[in-house]
C-alpha positions in Angstrom: 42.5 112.7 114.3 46.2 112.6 114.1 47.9 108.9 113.3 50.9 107.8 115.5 54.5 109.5 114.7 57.2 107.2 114.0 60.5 108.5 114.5 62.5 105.7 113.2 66.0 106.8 111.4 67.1 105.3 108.2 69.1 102.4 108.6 72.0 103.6 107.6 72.3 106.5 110.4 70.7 104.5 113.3 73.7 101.9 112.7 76.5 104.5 112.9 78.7 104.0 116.1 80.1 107.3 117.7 84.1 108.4 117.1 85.4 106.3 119.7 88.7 108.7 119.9 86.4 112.0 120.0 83.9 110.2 122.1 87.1 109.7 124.6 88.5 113.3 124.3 84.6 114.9 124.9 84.6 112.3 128.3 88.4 113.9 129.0 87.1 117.4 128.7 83.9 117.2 130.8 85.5 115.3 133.5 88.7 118.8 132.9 85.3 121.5 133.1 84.0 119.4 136.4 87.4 119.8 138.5 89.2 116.6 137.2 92.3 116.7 136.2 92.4 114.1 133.6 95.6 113.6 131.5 94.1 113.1 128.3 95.9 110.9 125.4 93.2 111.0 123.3 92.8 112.6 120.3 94.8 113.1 117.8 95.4 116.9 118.0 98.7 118.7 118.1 98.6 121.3 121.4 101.1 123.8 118.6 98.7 126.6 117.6 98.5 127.2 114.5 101.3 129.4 112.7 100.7 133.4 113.0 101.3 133.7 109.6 98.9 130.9 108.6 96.0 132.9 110.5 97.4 136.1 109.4 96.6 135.3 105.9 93.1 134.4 107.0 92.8 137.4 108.8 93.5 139.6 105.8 91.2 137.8 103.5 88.5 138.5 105.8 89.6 142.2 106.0 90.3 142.2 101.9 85.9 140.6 101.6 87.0 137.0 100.9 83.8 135.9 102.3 81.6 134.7 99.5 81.0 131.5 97.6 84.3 129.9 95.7 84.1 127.4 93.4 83.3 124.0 94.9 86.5 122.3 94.8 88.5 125.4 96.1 89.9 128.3 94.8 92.1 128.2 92.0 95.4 129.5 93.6 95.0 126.9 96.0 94.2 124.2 93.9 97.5 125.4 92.1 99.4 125.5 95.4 98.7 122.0 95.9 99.6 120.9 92.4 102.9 122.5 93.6 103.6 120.6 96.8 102.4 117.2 95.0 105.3 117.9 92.4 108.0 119.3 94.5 107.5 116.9 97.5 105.7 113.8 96.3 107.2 113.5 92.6 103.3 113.5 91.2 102.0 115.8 88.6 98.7 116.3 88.6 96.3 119.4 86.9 94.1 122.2 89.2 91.4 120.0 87.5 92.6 116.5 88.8 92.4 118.3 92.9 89.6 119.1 95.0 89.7 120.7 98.5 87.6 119.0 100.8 85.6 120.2 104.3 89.2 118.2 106.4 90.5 114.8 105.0 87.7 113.0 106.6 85.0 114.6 104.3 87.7 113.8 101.1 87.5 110.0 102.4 83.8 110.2 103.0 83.3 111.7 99.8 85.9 108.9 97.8 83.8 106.2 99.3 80.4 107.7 98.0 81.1 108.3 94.2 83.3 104.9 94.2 81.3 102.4 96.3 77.5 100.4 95.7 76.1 97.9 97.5 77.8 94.5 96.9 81.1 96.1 96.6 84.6 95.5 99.2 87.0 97.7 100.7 89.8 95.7 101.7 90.8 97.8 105.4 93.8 96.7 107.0 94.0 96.6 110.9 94.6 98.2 113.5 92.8 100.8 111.3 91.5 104.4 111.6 88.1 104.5 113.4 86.1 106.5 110.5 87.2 104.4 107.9 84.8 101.1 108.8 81.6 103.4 109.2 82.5 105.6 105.9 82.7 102.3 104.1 79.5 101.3 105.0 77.4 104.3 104.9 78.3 103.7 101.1 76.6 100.3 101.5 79.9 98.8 100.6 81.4 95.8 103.0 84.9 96.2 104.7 87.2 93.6 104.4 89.4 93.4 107.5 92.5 92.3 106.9 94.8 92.1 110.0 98.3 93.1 109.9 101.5 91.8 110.9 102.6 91.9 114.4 106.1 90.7 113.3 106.0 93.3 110.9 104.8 96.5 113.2 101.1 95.3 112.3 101.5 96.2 108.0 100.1 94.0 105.9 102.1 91.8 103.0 101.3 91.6 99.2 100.4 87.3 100.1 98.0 88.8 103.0 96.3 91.3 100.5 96.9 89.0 97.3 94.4 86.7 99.7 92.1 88.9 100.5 91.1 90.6 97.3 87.7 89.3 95.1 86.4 90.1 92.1 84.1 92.6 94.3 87.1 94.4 95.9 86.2 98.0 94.9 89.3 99.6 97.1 92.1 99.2 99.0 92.7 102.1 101.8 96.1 102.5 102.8 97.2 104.8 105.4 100.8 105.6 105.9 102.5 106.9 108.4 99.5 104.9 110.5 97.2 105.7 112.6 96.9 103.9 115.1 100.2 102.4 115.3 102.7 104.6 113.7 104.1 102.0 111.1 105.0 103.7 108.1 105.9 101.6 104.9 108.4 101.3 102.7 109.3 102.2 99.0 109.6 98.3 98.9 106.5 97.5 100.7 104.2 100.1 98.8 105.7 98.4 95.2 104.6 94.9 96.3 101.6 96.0 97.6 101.0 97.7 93.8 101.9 95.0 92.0 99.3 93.0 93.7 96.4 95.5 93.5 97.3 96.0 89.3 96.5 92.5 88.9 92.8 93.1 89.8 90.1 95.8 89.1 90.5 97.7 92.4 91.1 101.1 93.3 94.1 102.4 95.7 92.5 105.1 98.4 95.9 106.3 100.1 95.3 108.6 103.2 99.0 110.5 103.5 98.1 112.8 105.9 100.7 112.2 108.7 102.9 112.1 105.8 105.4 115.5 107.8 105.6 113.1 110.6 108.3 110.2 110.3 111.4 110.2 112.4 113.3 107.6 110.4 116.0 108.4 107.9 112.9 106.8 105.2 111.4 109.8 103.7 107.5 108.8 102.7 106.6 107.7 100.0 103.5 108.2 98.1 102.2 105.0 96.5 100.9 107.0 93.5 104.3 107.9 92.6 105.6 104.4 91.8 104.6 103.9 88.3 101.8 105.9 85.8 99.9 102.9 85.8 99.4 102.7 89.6 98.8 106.7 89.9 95.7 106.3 87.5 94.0 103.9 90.0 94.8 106.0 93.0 92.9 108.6 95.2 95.9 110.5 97.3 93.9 112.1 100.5 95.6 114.9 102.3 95.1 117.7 104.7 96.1 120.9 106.3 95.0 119.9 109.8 98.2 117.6 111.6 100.9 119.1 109.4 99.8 122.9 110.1 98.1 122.2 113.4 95.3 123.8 111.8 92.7 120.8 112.7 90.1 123.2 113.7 90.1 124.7 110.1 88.8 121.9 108.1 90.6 121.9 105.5 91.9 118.6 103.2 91.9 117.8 99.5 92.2 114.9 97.3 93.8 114.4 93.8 93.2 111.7 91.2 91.9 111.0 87.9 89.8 113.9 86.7 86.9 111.7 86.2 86.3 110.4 89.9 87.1 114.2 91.1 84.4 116.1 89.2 82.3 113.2 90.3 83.6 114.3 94.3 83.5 118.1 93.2 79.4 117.5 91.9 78.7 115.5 95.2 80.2 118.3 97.0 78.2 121.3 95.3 75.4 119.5 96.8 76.4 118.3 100.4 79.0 121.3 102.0 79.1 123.9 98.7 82.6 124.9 99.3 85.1 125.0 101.4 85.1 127.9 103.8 86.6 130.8 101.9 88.9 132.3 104.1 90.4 129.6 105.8 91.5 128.4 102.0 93.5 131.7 102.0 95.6 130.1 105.5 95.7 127.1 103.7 97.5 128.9 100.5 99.5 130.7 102.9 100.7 127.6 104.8 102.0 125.6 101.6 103.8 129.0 100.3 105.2 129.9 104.2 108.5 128.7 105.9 108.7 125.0 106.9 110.7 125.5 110.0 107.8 125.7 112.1 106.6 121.8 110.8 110.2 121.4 111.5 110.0 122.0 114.9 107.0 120.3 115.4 107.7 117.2 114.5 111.6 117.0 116.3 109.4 117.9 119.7 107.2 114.9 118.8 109.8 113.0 118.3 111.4 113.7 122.0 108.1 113.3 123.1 107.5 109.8 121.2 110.7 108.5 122.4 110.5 109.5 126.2 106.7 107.5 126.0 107.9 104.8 124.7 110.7 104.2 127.0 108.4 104.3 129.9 105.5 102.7 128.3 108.2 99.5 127.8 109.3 99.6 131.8 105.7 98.5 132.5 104.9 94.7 133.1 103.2 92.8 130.4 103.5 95.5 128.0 105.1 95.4 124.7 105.5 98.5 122.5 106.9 99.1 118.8 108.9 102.2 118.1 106.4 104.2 115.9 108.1 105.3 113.0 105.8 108.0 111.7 102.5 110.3 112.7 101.9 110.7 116.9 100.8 107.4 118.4 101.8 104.8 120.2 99.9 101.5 120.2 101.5 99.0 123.0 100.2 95.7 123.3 98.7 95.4 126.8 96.7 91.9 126.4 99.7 90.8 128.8 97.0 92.1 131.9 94.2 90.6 130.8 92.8 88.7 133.7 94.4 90.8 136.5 92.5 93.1 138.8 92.5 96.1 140.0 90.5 97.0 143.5 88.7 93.8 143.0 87.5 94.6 139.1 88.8 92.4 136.5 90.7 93.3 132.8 89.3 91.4 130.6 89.3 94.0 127.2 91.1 97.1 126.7 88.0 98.2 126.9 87.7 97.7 130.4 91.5 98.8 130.8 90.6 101.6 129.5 88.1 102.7 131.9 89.9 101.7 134.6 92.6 104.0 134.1 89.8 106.9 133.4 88.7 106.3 136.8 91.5 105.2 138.7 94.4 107.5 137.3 92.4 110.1 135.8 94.3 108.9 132.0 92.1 109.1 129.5 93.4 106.3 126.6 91.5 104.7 123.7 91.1 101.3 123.6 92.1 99.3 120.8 89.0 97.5 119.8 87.7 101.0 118.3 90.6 99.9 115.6 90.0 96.6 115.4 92.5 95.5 117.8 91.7 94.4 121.4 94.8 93.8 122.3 96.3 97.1 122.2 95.6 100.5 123.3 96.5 104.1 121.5 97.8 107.0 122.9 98.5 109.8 121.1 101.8 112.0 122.1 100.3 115.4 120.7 99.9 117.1 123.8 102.9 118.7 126.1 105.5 116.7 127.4 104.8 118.1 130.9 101.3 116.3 130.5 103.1 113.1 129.0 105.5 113.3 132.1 102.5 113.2 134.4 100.5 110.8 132.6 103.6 108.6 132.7 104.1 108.6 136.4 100.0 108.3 136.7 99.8 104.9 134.6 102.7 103.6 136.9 101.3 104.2 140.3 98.3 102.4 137.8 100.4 99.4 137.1 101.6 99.1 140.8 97.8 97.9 142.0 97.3 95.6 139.2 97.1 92.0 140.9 
């Protein structure tokens, strides 16, 4: 006689919450397949296709029998490649040894947290924040620490806010500029103070720099490893092919830092993913060696496209929006039409905003609360200005009925 099956999940995995911003794009998409036309500003994707001589290169190592195992953290000339671009663009020299290429930046983050983090231990997370980080945190039984930023200040957070929040169990301090959500991008100023404050205690620095190609302000970026030796031994730089290349489908990112905490990454990876795939390395290798001019383009046609959003995203009552300085968001404040109505249904979350443009005006946004801040919304401005134009004239015919 057979007992009763329980299917319960491990705690860990029946407490993860879905990608908001994926879960938004996937709703965009079905509602596209079932004959709705639905403007969506969800995801963070660029609509460029990927370089032809980026997927050249892949095609050729396919043709040439690159299709075996490399080594775990990535092959060699890539590795090297990397070391390369960290030196000539970031001002850090690191070894092959001190790099490993990841499955995308989100598996290098997910991986950082794993080998760094126990239970009992903090990761200081400032909001509005990416939506992956709070769950990668605590799938390594570590606790997030939210520290809010400073709406005065394009929502970044100060050395006295983070000075505050750090414990003896602080483990890390994630940092992500240019931001997503909100496009704030910090300054050689702003990273030093923010330094000076994490060398005073015991904490790692986990920088995510992978909107780094995209800032439209005369401030180049900065890497916060860069600023002193003593800060680059305590740092984790996380990077990527996928915004910068428009390669996002590729999964490709990589991480470099102290040799110790990347064979620990390298080891976890020979058992989780193996490596990377092999001949999507090769695009990789090709796109750090190709011409820059089509990142170039990219990112001025952002910036037209940045800049025509947030002039209409302003004309709309009770809405207040920051010029994003870097990556392809916008995150306006919209808490000004909380407690209106639309056809009888009240705004009471941008939750509920949210779905009320979904239904009403067929734009698909992503409310704020998925980064820890209800009082704004993002839209991302990596799809064609033709959709932005529409989507624009959509959410004003929106506004119009709001009572």
């Amino acid at each position: 006689m057979s007992r009763t099956f329980s299917a319960q999940l491990a705690a860990r995995a029946a407490n993860i919450a879905p990608s908001p911003t994926l879960a938004v794009d996937n709703l965009a998409k079905e509602m596209n397949r079932k004959g709705i036309d639905v403007i969506g500003f969800g995801a963070g994707e660029p609509d460029f296709d990927t370089p032809d001589f980026i997927k050249q290169a892949a095609i050729e190592a396919l043709q040439r029998g690159l299709t075996k195992y490399t080594a775990v953290g990535g092959l060699p000339q890539l590795k090297a490649a990397i070391a390369d671009k960290l030196r000539r663009e970031n001002n850090l020299v690191y070894q092959p040894e001190e790099i490993v290429v990841t499955v995308g930046a989100k598996h290098a983050l997910f991986e950082i947290f794993q080998v760094l983090c126990e239970p009992g231990d903090e990761v200081i997370l400032p909001s509005p924040y990416w939506v992956s980080y709070l769950e990668q945190i605590r799938l390594a039984g570590a606790t997030p620490v939210i520290l809010p930023g400073d709406p005065a200040n394009n929502l970044k957070i100060s050395a006295e806010d983070l000075r505050r929040a750090l414990s003896p169990r602080t483990r890390a301090v994630l940092l992500n500029s240019p931001n997503n959500p909100t496009g704030a991008v910090y300054s050689r100023q702003e990273l030093a103070a923010l330094a000076n404050v994490i060398l005073e205690s015991q904490a790692w620095i986990v920088s995510d720099e992978i909107y780094e190609a995209f800032i439209y302000s005369d401030e180049p970026h900065v890497s916060i490893a860069s600023l002193a030796p003593a800060v680059k031994e305590r740092t984790l730089v996380v990077n990527g092919f996928s915004k910068r290349y428009a390669m996002t489908g590729w999964r490709l990112g990589y991480v470099a830092g102290p040799r110790s905490v990347i064979e620990a990454i390298t080891n976890l990876q020979s058992h989780s993913t193996s490596n990377p795939t092999s001949f999507a390395q090769a695009g990789a290798l090709a796109a750090l060696q190709g011409p820059a001019e089509p990142v170039r383009a990219m990112v001025e046609e952002f910036r037209r496209r940045r800049d025509f959003l947030v002039e209409h995203l302003r004309a709309l009552p009770h809405v207040e929006c920051a010029l994003p300085e870097g990556a392809f968001y916008v995150f306006p404040k919209i808490s000004g039409v909380f407690g209106r109505t639309v056809d009888g249904i009240k705004i009471t979350s941008s939750t509920t905003l949210c779905q009320l443009a979904l239904e009403k005006a067929q734009v698909a946004m992503v409310p704020g609360i998925a980064f820890g801040a209800d009082e704004y919304v993002r839209l991302s401005y990596a799809t064609s200005f033709e959709q932005i134009r529409e989507g624009v004239r959509r959410l004003q015919a929106f506004w119009e009925r709001l009572q």
